[in-house]
C-alpha positions as CSV (number, residue, x, y, z in Angstrom):
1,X,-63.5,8.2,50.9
2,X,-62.6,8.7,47.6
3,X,-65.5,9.7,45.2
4,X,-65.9,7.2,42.1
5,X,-65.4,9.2,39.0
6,X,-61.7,9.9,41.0
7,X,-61.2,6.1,42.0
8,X,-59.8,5.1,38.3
9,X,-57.5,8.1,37.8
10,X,-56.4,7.9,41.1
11,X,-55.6,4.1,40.2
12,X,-53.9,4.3,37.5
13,X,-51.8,7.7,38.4
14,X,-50.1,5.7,41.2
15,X,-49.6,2.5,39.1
16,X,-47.9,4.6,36.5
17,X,-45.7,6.5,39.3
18,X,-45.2,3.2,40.4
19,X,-43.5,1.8,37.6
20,X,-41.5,4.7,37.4
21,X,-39.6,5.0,40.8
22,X,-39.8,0.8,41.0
23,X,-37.4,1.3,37.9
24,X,-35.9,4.6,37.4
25,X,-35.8,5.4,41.8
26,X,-32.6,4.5,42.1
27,X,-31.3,7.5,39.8
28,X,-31.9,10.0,42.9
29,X,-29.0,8.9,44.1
30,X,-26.9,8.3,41.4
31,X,-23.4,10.5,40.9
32,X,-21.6,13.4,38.8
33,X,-20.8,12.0,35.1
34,X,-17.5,13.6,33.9
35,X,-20.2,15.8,31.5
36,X,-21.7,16.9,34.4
37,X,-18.5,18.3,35.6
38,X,-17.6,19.7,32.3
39,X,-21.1,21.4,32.1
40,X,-21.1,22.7,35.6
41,X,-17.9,24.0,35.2
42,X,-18.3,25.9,31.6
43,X,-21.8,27.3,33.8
44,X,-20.3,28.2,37.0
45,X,-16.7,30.0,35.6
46,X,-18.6,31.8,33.2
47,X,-19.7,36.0,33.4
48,X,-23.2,36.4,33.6
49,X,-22.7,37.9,29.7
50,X,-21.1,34.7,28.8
51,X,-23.7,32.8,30.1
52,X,-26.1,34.3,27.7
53,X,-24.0,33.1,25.2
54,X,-24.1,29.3,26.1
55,X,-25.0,27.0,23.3
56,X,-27.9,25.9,26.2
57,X,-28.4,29.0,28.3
58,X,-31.4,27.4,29.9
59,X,-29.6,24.0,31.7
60,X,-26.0,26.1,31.9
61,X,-28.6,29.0,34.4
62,X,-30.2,25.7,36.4
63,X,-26.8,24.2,36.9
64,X,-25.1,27.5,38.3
65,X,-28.2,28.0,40.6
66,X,-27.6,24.2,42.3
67,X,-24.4,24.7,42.3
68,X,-24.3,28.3,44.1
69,X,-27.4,26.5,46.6
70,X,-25.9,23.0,46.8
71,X,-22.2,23.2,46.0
72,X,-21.3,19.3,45.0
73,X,-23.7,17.4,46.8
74,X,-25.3,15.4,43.8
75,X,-28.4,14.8,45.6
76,X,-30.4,18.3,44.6
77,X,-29.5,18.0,41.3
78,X,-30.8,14.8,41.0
79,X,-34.2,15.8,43.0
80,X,-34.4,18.5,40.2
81,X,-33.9,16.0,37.5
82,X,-37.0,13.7,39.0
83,X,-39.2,16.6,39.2
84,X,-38.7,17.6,35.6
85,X,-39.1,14.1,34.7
86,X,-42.9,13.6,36.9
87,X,-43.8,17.0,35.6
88,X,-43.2,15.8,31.8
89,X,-44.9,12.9,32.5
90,X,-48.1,15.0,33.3
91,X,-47.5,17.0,30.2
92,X,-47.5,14.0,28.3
93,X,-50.7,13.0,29.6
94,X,-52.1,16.7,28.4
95,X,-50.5,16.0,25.1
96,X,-52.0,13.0,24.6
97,X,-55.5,14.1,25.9
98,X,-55.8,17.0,24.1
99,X,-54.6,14.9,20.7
100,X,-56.7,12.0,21.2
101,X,-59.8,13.0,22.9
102,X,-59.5,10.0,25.3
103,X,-58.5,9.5,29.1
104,X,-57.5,6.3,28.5
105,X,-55.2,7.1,25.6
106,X,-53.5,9.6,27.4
107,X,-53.2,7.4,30.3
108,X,-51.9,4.0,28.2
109,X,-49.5,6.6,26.5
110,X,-48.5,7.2,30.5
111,X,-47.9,3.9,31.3
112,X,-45.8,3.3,28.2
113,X,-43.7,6.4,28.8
114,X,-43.0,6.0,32.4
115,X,-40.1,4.1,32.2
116,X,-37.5,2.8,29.2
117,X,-34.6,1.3,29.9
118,X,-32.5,2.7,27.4
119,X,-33.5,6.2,28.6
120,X,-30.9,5.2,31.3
121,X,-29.1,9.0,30.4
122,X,-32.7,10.6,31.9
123,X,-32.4,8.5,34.9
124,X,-29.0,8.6,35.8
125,X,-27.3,11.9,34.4
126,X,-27.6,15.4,35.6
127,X,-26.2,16.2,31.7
128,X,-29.3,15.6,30.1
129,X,-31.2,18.3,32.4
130,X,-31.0,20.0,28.9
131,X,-33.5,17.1,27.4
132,X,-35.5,17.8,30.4
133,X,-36.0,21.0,30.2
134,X,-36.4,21.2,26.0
135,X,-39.7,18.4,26.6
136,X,-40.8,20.7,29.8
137,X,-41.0,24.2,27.2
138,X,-41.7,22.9,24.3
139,X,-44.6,20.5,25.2
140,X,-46.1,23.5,27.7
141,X,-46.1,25.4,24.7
142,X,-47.5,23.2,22.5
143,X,-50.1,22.0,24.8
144,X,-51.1,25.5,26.1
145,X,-51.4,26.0,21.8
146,X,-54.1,23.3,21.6
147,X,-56.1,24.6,24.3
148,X,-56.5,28.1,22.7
149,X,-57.1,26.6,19.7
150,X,-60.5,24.3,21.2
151,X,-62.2,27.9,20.8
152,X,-59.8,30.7,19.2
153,X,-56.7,31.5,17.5
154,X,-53.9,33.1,19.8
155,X,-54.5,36.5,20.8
156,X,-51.3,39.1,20.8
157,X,-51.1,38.5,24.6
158,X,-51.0,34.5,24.2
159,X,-48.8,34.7,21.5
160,X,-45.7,36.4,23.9
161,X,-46.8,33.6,26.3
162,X,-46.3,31.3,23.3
163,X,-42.9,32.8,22.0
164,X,-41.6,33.1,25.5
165,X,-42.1,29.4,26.1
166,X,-40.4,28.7,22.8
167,X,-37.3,30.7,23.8
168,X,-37.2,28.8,26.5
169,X,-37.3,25.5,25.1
170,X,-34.8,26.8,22.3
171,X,-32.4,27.9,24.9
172,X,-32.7,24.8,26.5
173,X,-31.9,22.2,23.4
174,X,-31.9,22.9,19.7
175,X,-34.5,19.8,19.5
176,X,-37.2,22.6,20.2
177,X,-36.9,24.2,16.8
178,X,-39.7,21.6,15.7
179,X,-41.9,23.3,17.2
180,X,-43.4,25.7,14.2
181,X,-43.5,22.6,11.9
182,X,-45.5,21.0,14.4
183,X,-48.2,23.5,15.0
184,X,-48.5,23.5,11.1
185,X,-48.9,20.5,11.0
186,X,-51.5,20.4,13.4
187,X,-53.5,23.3,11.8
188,X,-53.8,21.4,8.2
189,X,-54.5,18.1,9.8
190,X,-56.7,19.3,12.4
191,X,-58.1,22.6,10.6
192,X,-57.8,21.6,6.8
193,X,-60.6,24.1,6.1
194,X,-58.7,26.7,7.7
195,X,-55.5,25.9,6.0
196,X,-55.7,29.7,4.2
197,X,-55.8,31.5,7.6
198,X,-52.5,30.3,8.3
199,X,-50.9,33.7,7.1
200,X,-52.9,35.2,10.0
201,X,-51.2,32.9,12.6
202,X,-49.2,34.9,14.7
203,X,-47.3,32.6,16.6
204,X,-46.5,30.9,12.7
205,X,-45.2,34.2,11.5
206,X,-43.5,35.1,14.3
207,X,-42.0,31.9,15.5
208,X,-40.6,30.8,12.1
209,X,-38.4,33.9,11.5
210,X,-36.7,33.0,15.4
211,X,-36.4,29.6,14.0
212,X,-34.3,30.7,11.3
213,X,-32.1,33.4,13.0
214,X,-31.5,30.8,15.7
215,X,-30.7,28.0,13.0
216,X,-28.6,30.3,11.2
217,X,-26.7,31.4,14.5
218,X,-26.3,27.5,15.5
219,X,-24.4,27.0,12.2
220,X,-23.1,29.8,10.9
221,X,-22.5,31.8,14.8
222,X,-19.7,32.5,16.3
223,X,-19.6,29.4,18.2
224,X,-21.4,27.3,15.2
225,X,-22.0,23.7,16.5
226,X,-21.4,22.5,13.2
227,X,-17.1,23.3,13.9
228,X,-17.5,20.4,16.3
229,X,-16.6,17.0,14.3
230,X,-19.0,15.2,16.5
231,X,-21.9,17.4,14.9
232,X,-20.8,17.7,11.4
233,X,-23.8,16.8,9.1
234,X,-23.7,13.6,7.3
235,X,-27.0,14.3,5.2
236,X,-27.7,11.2,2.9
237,X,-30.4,8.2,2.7
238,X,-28.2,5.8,4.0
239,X,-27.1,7.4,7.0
240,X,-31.1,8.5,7.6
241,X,-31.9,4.7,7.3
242,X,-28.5,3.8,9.4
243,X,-29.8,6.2,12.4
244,X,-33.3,5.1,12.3
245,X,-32.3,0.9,12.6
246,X,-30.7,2.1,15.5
247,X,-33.0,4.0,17.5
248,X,-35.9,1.1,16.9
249,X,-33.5,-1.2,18.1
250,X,-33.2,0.4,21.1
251,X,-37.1,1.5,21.1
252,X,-38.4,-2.1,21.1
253,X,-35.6,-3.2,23.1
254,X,-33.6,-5.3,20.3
255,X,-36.6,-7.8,20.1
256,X,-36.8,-7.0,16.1
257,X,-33.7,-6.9,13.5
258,X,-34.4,-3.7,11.5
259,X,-33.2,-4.2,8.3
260,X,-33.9,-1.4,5.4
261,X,-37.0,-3.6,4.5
262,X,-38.3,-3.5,7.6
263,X,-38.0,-0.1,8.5
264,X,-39.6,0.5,5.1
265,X,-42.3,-1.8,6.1
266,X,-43.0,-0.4,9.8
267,X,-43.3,3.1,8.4
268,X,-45.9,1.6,5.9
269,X,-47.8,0.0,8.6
270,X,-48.2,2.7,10.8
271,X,-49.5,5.4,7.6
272,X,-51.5,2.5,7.0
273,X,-53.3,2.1,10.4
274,X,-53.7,5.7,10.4
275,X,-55.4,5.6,7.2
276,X,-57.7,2.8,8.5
277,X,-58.8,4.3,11.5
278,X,-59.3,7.8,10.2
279,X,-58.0,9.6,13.3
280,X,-56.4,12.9,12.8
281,X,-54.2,12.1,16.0
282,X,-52.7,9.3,14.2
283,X,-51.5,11.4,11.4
284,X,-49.9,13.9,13.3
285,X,-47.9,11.4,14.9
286,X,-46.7,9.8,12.1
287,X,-45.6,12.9,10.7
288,X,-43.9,13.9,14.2
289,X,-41.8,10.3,14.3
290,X,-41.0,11.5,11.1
291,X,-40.0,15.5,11.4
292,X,-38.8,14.7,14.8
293,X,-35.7,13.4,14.1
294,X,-34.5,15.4,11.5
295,X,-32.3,17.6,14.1
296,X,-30.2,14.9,15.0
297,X,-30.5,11.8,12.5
298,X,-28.1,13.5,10.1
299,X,-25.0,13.6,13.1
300,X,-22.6,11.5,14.9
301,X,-24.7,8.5,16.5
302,X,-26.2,9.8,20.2
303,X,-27.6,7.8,22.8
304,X,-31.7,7.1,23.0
305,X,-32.2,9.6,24.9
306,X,-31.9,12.2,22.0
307,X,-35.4,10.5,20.8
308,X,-36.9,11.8,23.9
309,X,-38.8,14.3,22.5
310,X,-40.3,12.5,19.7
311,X,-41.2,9.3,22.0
312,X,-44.5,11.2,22.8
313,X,-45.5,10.4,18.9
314,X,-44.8,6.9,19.4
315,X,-46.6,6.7,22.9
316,X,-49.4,7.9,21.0
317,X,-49.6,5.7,18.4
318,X,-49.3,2.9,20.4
319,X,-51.7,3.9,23.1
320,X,-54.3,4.3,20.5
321,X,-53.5,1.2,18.6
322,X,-54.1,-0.8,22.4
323,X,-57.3,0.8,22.7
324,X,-58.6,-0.2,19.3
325,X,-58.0,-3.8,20.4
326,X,-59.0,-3.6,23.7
327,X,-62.3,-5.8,23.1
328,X,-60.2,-8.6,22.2
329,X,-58.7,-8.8,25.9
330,X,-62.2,-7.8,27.7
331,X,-62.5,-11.4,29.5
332,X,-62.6,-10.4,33.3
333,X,-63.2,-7.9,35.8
334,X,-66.6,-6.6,35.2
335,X,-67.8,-6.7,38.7
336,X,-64.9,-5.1,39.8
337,X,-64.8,-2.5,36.9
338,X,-68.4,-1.5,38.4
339,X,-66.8,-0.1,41.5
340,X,-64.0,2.1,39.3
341,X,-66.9,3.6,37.1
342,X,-65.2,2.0,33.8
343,X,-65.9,-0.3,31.5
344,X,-64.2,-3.7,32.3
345,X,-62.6,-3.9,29.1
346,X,-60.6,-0.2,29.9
347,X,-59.6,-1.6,33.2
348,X,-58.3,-5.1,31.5
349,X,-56.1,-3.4,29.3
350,X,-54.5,-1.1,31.3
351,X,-54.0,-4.1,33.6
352,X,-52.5,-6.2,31.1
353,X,-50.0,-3.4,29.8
354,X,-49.1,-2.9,33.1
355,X,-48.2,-6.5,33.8
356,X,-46.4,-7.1,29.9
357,X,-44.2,-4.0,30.7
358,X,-42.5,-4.9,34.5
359,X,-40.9,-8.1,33.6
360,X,-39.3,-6.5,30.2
361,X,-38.2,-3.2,32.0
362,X,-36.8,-5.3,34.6
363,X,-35.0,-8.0,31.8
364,X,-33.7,-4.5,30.2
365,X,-32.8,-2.6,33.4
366,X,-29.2,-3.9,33.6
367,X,-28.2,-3.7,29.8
368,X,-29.6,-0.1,30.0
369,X,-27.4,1.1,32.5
370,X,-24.2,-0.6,31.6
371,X,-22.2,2.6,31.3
372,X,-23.6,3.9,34.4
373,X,-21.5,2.7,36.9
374,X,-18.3,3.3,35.8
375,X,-19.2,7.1,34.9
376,X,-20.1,7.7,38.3
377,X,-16.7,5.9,39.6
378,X,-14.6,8.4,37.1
379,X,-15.9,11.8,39.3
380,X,-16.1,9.6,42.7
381,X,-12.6,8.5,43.0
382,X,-11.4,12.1,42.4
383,X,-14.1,14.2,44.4
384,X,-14.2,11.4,47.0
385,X,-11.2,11.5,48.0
386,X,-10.4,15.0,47.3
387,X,-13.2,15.6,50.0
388,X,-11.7,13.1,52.7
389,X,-8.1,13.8,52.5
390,X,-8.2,17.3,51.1
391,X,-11.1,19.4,52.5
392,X,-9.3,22.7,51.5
393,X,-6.4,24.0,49.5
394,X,-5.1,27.7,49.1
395,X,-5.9,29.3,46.2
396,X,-3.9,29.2,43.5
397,X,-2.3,26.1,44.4
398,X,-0.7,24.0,41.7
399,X,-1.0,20.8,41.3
400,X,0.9,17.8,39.1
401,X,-0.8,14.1,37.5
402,X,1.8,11.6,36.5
403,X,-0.9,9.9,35.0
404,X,-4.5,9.7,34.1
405,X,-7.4,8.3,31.6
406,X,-7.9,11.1,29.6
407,X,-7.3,12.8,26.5
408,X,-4.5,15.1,26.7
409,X,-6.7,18.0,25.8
410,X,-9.3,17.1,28.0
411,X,-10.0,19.3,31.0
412,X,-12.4,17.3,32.9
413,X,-9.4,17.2,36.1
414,X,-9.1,21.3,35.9
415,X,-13.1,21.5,36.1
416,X,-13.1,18.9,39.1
417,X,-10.0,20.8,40.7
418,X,-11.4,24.2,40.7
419,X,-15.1,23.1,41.4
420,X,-14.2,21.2,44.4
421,X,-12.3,24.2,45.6
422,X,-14.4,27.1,44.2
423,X,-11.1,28.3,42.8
424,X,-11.1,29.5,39.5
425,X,-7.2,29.9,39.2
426,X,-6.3,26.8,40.5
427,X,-4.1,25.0,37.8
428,X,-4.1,20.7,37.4
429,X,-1.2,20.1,35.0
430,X,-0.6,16.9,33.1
431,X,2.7,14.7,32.1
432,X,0.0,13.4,29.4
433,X,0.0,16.8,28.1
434,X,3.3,17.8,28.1
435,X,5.9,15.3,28.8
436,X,9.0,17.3,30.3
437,X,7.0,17.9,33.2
438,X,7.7,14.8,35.4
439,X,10.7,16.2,36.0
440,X,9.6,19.2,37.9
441,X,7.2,17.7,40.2
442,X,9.3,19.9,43.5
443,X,7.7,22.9,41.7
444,X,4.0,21.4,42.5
445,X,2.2,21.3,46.4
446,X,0.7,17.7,45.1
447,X,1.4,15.2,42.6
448,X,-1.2,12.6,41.6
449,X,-1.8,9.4,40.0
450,X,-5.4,8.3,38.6
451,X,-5.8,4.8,37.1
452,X,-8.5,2.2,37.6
453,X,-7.6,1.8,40.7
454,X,-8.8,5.0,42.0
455,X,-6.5,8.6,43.1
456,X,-3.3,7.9,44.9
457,X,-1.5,10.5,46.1
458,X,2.3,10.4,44.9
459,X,3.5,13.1,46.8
């Protein structure tokens, strides 16, 4: 028998993992993405010194360790992805807890986050293990923050626990370097009288120095992410306002038009319900919708998924703004509220959120995961049928593509070859890449086609 202060958590954990695996399930079994072969490649071929010195040391370490357990078998990968993604959930829940001050907050911010259709990336790609991992350090070291600070500042001990989590959330995505602004942030809007003992916040003064190095080694480093075109800043108004009628687009599933006006006007709205309601929480995350994406507003236009890390403000906001008009919807349920040790108006909203979001996910679903499908196909039809009609190859051997869909600087084939094969010196040539040599195909073991259509084997 379950005890009754544990019935309603209990309740509303499994509805909320519920809506997750009814929706997002079928990603366990989803495929390789040609990034996932590109970043298990750059991971596995590299010396343990070059690994260090990956742009994401963190998901390049996880993606070696599957692939020295697991080989190419997507499935543990996948497995590891879905545990990272329950175990954010539950720091979300913390988050929101320790924020708000409310169960029921934290646990309407649950609901909201378990499942968004445009999030397909999380669901259905091993290449966003690095978002994974970023949300999983930086929010344990945010939340483990707040929970020293309900009775004390950081000691020297906590702080290395602190820092430590910070690297890792640094290593894992450059989306963690929020992370000082944020505990700032907290401090003056939680701790305004305090505001002058800032100076004598060690994790502050410690933290923001890393920051910098590591922003100044991002851009400026020997392998500066700024020398790639498709990360070159573009640092103006109107590609801020551009980037941010996008991403609430996708957040509210197209249902509104964002023009300039509108964005304007939502920003307004939510300052001004913070302002009304007088909740600290509030303010925070406004200013974290805000701050949060600064690191990748400025670039090249990413999936939805890069708002990952912010989507916690919104969940917030919106959890609390539900709550506030919960009385409104309070028409049923009281007698069976008793037995749940809630007030029937808590249990009528939850229920009502619950029901609003299943048909939408499930009208979104398919337009969410539109790319999916034929990413998965692109790694299948070679590794497929590599593994049927060529279990094993000598090493070294050559081999020869007539044709294929990529760019002719693209070494997505190589990484395949050599990762099926566990062959760093085997060699995939390419008559897209040099021309002259479909004439030598005698000097190769096989020659290859790949179209829509799948591998074929020429020779």
């Amino acid at each position: 028998m379950v005890p009754k202060r544990l019935r309603a958590p209990l309740l509303a954990s499994l509805a909320i993992c519920a809506i997750f695996l009814a929706f997002a399930g079928d990603g366990i079994r989803a495929y390789f993405t040609p990034d996932d072969m590109m970043n298990l490649y750059v991971s596995w071929s590299a010396t343990p010194l070059e690994l260090l010195h990956n742009d994401r040391p963190m998901g390049a370490l996880v993606y070696r360790a599957l692939f020295a357990c697991f080989g190419l078998d997507p499935l543990p990968y996948r497995l590891v992805c879905f545990a990272l993604l329950l175990a954010n959930l539950a720091l979300l829940y913390s988050f929101c807890r320790r924020l708000s001050g409310s169960r029921e907050v934290a646990a309407l911010a649950c609901l909201l986050g378990a499942y968004h259709a445009h999030l397909a990336d999380l669901y259905y790609s091993t290449g966003t293990i690095y978002d994974l991992l970023c949300f999983l350090f930086f929010l344990l070291a945010f939340n483990r923050y707040l929970k020293i600070r309900e009775t004390a500042h950081p000691s020297w001990r906590q702080t290395a626990g602190l820092l430590s989590l910070y690297g890792c959330a640094l290593a894992s995505k450059e989306m963690a370097a929020v992370l000082p602004v944020y505990v700032v942030l907290y401090e003056l809007i939680f701790h305004p009288r305090e505001w002058r003992r800032l100076p004598a916040i060690r994790f502050v003064w410690l933290a923001i120095p890393l920051t910098a190095a590591y922003g100044v080694w991002k851009v400026a480093g020997p392998h500066a992410m700024t020398a790639n075109p498709a990360y070159a800043l573009h640092v103006s108004l109107h590609t801020f306002l551009t980037g941010w009628k996008s991403l609430l687009a996708d957040l509210f599933y197209g249902a509104i038009a964002f023009s300039t006006l509108k964005v304007v006007l939502l920003w307004v709205a939510l300052a001004g319900y913070a302002a009304a309601v007088r909740r600290r929480e509030l303010w925070f995350a406004c200013c974290m919708l805000m701050l949060g994406v600064l690191p990748f507003i400025f670039i090249a236009p990413r999936g939805f998924f890069v708002m990952y890390l912010v989507l916690p403000g919104w969940y917030l906001l919106a959890a609390s703004a539900l709550v506030s008009l919960r009385e409104w919807l309070a028409r049923q349920f009281r007698r069976w509220a008793e037995g749940l040790t809630i007030r029937p108006e808590q249990m009528v909203l939850f229920v009502v959120v619950l029901l609003l979001l299943i048909p939408l996910h499930r009208s979104e679903k398919a337009a969410g995961k539109t790319w999916v499908a034929g990413a998965h196909q692109q790694v299948r039809a070679v590794l497929g049928e590599l593994a049927t009609r060529f279990p094993a190859m000598p090493r070294g051997t050559k081999v020869l593509f007539l044709s294929d869909p990529y760019d002719a600087d693209d070494w997505i084939l190589t990484s395949m070859f050599r990762l099926q094969y566990r062959d760093r010196e085997f060699r995939v040539d390419r008559v897209k890449a040099d021309a002259s040599l479909a004439a030598k195909e005698a000097d190769y073991a096989h020659v290859f086609a790949l179209d829509h259509a799948g591998l074929r084997v020429v020779r």
